[in-house]
C-alpha positions, 0 to 999 in steps of 0.5 A: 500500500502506498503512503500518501502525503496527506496525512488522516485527519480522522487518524489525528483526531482519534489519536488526540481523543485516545491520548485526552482520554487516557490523560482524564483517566490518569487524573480522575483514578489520582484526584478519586484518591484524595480525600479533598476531592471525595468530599467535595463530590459528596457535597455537590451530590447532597446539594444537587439532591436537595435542589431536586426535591425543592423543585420537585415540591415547588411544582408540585404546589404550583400545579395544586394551585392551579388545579392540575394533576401531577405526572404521578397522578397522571400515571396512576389514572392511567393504571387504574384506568388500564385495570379497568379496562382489563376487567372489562375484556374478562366480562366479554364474551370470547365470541361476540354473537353475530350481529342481525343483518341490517336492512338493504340501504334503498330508497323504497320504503320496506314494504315496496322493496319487499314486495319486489323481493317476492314476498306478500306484502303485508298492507298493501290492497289487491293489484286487481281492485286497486287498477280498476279504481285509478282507471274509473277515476281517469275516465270520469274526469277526462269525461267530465272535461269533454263536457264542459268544453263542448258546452 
């Protein structure tokens, strides 16, 4: 393989991370050993716990005040809630029984469409006697029209 002029920059910049980090490592394993530093970090980690808590209360009196819930409360609605659920999905029956079918969706009313499907209507007149009136009244009235006219 060929050495090229230019060198990696990505190459330089591991090596410089790799060499930062191991110089960190060295300080940190060395400062750990001194009692100054341990107790120093055992103060910021009070401090940093108190400060935790003391906004945690102040939060949760704001949301009080102004009648909010809390993530917890959140989140114990939401556990009762999907217990609630749960029992639910027990009571149901496994198999849902089959639904009744529901109606042709058409724009005559049910008695035309079961008329035309074949079965007897249940209201409807005769088609004989129900003929022969339209047609009496049909011809008495154009009658009637013929004689008014030629009068």
């Amino acid at each position: 393989m060929a050495t090229s002029l230019v060198p990696d920059p990505l190459q330089l910049w591991r090596d410089a991370l790799t060499r930062l980090e191991g110089e960190v490592n060295a300080a940190a394993t060395g400062s750990l050993q001194s009692q100054d530093v341990l107790r120093a970090l055992h103060q910021y980690s009070t401090v940093s716990l108190g400060m935790q808590q003391l906004f945690e209360k102040v939060v949760d009196s704001y949301l009080r005040r102004a009648n909010l819930p809390s993530r917890k409360e959140v989140l114990e609605l939401a556990e009762s809630l999907r217990r609630i659920e749960d029992k639910l999905d027990r009571l149901l029956p496994a198999e849902a029984a089959p639904v009744a079918p529901r109606p042709a969706r058409t724009r005559r009313p049910a008695a035309a469409s079961a008329a035309s499907a074949g079965a007897p209507p249940a209201q409807l007149s005769t088609p004989a006697s129900s003929s022969a009136k339209k047609t009496s009244k049909r011809t008495r009235s154009s009658s009637s029209r013929r004689t008014r006219s030629a009068a």
